[in-house]
DSSP file (Angstrom, degrees, kcal/mol; ACC not computed):
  #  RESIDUE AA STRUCTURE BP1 BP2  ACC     N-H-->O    O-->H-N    N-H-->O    O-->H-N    TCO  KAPPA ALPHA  PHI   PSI    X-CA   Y-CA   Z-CA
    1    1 A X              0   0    0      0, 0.0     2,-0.5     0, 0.0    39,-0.1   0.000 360.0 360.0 360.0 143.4  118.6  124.2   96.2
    2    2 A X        -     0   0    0     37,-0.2    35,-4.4     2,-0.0    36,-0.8  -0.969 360.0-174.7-115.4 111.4  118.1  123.7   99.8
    3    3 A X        -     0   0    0     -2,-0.5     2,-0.2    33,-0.3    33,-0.2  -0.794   7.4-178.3 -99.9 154.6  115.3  121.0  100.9
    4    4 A X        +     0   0    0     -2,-0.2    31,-2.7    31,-0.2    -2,-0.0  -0.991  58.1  28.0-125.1 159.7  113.8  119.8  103.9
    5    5 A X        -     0   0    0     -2,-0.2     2,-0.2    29,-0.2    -1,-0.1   0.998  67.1-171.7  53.2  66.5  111.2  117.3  105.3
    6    6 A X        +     0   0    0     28,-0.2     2,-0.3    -3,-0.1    28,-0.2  -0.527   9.7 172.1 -76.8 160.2  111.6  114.1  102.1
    7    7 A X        -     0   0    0     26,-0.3    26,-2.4    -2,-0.2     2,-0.1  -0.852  37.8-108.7-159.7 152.8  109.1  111.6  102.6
    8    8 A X  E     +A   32   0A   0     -2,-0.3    24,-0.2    24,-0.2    25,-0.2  -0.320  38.4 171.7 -80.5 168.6  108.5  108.8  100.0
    9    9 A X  E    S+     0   0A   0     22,-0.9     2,-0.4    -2,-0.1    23,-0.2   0.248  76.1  15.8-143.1 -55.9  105.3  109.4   98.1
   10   10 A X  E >  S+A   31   0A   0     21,-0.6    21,-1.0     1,-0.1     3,-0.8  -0.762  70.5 174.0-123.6  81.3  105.2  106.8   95.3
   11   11 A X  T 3  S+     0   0    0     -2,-0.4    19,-0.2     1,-0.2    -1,-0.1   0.831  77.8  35.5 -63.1 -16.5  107.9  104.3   96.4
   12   12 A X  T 3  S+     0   0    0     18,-0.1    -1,-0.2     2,-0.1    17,-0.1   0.370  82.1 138.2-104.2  11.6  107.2  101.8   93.6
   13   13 A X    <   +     0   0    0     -3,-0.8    16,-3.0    15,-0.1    15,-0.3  -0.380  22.1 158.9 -75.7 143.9  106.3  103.9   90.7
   14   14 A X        -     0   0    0     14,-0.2     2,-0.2    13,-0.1    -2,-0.1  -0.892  13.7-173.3-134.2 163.3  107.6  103.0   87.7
   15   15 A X        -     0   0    0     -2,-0.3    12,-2.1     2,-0.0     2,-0.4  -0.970  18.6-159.7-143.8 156.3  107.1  103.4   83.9
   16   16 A X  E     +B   26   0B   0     -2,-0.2     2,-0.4    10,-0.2    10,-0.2  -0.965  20.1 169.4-141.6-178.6  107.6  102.9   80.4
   17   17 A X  E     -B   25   0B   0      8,-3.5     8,-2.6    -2,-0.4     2,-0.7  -0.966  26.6-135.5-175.2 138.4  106.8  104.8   77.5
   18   18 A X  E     -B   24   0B   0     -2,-0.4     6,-0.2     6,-0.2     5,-0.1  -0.821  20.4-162.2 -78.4  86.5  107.3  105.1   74.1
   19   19 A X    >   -     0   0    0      4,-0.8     3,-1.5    -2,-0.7    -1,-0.0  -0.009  38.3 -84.3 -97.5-143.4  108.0  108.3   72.5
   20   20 A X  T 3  S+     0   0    0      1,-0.3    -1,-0.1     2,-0.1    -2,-0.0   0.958 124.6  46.0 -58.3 -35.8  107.8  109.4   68.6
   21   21 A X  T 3  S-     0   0    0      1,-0.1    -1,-0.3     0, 0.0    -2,-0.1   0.324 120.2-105.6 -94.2  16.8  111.2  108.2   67.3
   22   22 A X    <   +     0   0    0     -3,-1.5    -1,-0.1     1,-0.3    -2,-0.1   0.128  64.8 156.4  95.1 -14.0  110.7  104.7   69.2
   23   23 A X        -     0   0    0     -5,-0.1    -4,-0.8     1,-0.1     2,-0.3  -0.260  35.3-147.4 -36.4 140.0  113.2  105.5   71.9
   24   24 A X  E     -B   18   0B   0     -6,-0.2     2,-0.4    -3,-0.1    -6,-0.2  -0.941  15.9-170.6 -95.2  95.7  111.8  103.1   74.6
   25   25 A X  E     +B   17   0B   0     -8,-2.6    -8,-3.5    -2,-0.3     2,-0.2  -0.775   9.9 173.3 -87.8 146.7  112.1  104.3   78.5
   26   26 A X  E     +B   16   0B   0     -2,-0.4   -10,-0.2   -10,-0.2    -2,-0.0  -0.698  24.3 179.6-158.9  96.5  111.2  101.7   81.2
   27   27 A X        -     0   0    0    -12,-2.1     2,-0.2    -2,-0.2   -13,-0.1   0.447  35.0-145.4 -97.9-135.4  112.2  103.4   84.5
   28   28 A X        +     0   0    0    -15,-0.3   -14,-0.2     2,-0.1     2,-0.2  -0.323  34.4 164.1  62.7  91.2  112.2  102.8   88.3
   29   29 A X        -     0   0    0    -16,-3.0    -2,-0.1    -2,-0.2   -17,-0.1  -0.785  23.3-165.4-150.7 104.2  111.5  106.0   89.9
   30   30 A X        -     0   0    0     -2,-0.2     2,-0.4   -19,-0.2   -19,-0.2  -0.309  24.3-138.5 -64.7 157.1  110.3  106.3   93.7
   31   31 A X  E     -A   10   0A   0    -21,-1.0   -22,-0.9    45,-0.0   -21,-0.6  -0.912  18.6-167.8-118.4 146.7  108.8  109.9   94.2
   32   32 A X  E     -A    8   0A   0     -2,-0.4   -24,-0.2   -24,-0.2     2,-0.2  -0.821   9.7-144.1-126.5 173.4  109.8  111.7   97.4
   33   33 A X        +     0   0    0    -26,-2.4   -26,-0.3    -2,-0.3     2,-0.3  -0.861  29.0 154.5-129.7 150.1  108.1  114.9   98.7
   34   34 A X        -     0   0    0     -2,-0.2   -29,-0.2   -28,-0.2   -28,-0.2  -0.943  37.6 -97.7 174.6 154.1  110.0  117.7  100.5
   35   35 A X        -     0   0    0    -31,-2.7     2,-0.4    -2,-0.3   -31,-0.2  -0.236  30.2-127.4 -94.6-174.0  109.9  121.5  101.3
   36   36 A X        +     0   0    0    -33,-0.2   -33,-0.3     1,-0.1     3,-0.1  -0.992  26.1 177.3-126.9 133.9  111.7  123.7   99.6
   37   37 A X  S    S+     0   0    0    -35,-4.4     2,-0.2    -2,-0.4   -34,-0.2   0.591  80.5  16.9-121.7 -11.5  113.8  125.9  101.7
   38   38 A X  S    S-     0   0    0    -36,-0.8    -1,-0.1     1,-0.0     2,-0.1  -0.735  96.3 -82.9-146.9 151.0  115.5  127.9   98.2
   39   39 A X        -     0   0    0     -2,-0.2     2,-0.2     1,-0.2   -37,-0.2  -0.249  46.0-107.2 -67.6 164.4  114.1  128.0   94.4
   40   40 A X        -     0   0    0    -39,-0.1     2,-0.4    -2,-0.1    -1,-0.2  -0.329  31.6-161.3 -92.7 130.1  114.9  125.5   92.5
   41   41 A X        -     0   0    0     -2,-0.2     2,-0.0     2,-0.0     3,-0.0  -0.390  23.0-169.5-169.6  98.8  118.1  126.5   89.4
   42   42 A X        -     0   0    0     -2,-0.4     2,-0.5     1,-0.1     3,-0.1  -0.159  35.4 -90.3 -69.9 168.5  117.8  123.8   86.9
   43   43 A X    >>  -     0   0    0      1,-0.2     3,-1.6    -2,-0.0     4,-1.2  -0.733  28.2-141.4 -54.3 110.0  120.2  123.3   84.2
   44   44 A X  G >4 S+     0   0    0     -2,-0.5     3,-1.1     1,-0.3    -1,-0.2   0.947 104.7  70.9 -29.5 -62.6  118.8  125.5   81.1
   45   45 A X  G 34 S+     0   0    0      1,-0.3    -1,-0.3    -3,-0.1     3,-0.1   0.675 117.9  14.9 -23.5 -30.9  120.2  122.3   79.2
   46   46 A X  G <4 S+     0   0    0     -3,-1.6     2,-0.7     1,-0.2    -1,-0.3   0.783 117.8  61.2-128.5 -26.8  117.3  120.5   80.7
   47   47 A X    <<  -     0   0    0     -4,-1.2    -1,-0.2    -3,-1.1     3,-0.1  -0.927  45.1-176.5-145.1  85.6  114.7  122.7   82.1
   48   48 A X  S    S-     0   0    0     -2,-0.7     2,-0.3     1,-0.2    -1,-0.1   0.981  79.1 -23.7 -57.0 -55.4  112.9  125.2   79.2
   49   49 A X        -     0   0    0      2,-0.0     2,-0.3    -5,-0.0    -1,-0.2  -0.910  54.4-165.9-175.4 167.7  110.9  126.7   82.6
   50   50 A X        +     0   0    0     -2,-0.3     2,-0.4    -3,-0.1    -3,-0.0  -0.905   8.8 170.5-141.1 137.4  109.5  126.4   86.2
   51   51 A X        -     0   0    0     -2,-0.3    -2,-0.0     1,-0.0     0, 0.0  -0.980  41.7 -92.5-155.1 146.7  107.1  128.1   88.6
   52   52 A X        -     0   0    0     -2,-0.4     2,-0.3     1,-0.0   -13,-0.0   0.080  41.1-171.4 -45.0-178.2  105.7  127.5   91.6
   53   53 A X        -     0   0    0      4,-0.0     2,-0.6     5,-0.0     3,-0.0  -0.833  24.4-127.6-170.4 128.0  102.2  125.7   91.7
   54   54 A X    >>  -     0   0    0     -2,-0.3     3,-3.7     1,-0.1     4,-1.4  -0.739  35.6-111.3 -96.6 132.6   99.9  125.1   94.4
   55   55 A X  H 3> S+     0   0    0     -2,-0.6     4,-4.4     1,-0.3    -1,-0.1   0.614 119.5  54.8 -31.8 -38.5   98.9  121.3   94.6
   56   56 A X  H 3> S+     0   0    0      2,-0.2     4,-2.5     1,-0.2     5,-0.4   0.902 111.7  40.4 -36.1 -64.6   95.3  122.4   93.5
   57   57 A X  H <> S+     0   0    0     -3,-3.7     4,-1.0     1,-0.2     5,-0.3   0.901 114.6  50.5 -92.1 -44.3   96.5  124.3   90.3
   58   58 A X  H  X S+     0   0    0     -4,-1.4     4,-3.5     2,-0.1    -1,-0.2   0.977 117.8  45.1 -39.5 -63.6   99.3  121.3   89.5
   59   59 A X  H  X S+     0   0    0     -4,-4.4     4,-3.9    -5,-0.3     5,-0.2   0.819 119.8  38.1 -24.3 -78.9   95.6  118.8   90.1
   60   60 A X  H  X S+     0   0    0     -4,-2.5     4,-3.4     1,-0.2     5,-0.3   0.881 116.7  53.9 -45.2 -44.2   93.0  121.4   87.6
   61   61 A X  H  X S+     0   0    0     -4,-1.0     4,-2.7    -5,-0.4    -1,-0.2   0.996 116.1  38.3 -73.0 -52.5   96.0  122.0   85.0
   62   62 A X  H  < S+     0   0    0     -4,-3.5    -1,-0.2    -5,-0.3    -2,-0.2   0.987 117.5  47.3 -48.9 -61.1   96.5  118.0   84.7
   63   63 A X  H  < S+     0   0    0     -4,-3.9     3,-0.3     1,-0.2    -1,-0.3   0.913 117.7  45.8 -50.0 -35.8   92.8  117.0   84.8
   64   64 A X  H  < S+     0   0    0     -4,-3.4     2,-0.4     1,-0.3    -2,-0.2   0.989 133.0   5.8 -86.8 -47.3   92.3  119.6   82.4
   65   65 A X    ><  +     0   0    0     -4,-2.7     3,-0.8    -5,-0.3    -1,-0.3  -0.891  56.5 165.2 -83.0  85.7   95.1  118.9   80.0
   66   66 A X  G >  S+     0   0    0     -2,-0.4     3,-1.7    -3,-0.3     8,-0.2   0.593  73.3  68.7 -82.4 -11.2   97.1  116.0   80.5
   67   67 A X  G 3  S+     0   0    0      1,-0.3    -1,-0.2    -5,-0.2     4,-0.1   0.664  90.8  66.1 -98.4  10.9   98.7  116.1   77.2
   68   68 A X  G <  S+     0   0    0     -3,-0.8    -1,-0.3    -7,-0.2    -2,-0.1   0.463  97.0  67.7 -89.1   4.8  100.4  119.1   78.2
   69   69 A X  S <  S-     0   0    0     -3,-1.7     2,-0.7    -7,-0.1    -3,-0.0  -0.353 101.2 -86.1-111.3-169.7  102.3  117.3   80.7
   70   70 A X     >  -     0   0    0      1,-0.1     4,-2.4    -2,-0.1     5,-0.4  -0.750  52.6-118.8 -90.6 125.5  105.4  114.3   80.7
   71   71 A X  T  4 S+     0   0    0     -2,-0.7     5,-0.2     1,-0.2    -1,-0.1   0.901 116.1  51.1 -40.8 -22.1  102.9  110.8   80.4
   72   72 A X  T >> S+     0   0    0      2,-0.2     4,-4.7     3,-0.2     3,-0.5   0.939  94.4  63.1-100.8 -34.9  104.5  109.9   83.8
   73   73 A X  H 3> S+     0   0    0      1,-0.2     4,-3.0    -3,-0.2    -2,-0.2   0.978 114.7  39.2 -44.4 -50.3  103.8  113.3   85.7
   74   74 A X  H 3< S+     0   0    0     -4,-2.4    -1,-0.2     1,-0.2    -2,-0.2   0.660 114.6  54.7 -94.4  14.7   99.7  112.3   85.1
   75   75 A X  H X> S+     0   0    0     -3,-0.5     4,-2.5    -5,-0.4     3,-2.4   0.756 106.8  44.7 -91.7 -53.7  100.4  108.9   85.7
   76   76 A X  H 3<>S+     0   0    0     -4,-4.7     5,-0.6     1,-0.2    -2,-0.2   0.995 115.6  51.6 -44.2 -49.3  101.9  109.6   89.1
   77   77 A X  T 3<5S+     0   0    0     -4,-3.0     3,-0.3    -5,-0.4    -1,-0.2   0.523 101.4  59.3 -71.0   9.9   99.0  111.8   89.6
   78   78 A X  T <>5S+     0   0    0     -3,-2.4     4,-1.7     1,-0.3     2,-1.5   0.843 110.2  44.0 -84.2 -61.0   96.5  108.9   88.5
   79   79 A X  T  <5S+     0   0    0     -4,-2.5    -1,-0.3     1,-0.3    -2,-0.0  -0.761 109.5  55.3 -97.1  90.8   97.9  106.6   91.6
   80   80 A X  T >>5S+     0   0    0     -2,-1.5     4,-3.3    -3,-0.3     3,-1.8  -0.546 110.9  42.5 -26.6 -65.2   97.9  109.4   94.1
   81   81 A X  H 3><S+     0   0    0     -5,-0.6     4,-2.0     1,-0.3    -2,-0.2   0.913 117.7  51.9 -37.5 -49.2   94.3  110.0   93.3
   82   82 A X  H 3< S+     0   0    0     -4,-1.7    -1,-0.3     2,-0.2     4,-0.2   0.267 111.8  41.8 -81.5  -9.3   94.0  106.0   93.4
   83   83 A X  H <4 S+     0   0    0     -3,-1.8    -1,-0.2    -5,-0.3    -2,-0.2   0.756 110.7  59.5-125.7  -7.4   95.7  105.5   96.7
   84   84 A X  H >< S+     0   0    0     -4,-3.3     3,-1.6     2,-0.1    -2,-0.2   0.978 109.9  49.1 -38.8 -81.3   93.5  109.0   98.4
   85   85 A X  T 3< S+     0   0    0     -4,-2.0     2,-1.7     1,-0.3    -3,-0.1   0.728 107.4  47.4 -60.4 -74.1   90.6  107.0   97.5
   86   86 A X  T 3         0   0    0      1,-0.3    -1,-0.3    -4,-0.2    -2,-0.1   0.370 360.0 360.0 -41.1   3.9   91.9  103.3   99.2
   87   87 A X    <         0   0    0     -2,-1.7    -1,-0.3    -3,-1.6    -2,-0.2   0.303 360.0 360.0 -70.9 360.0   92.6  105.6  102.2
């Protein structure tokens, strides 16, 4: 995949989370932003499927279901929201 134009976006976010079988994650994960100059061709191993999304329809899909997402995808998208506003 071919990007251009990264910019940081959440340089401190970090997480942890708990999932069922007790595995603990407690990450350190800056977000960057960047265009996409090529699709994206994840590892199957890793990636079930992908589609574009326009930031709007990523937003509505979270707000309306969040528990259809990774707990840290609507957490990033909680302090995004939370540093628009402090703008």
């Amino acid at each position: 995949m071919e990007i251009t134009t990264i910019h940081s976006v959440l340089p401190d976010f970090r997480y942890r989370a708990v999932d069922a079988s007790g595995i603990v994650e407690n990450e350190i994960c800056p977000v960057f932003g960047a265009v996409a100059v090529t699709d994206p061709n994840p590892s199957p191993d890793e990636v079930a499927e992908w589609r574009w999304v326009s930031p709007d329809s990523l937003r509505a899909a979270i707000e309306g279901a969040p528990f259809a997402f990774s707990p840290w995808l609507v957490w990033q998208h909680e302090q995004l929201v939370e540093s628009k506003l402090s703008e």
